[in-house]
N, C-alpha and C positions, 0 to 999 in steps of 0.2 A: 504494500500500500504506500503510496507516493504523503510525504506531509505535505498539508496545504503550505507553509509558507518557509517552503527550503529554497524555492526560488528567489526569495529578499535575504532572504543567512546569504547566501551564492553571491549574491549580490554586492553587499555589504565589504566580500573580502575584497573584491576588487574594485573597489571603491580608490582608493588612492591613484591607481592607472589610470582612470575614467576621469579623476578632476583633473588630473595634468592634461590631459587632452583638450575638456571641455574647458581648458582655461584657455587654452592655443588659440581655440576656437574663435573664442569667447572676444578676444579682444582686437580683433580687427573689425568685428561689428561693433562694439562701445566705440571707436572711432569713425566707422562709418555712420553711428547715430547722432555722434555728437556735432559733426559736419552739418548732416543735412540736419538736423535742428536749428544750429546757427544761422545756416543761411536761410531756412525757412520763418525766421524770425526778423531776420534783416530784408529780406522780400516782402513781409506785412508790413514791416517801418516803412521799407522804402513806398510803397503802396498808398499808404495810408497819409504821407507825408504829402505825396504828390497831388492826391483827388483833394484832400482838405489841407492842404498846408498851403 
């Protein structure tokens, strides 16, 4: 009989492996959001300046 939740123990141990990756990953999208947030931020300024400024 299989335990229901040997697949999250399994899990668990390779857990360290998986954040180093998920960190690789991880931060070349927090700089691609960070980008397009700023400029989508200075696009409503600039926007907003021009109809009403």
């Amino acid at each position: 009989m299989k335990k229901p939740f040997s697949n999250i123990v399994n899990k668990d141990k390779n857990k360290s492996l998986s954040k180093k990756k998920d960190s690789e990953k991880s931060k070349p999208l927090i700089i691609f959001g960070a980008i397009l947030s700023l400029s989508s931020i200075f696009l409503l300024l600039y926007t907003i300046n021009n109809k009403f400024g």
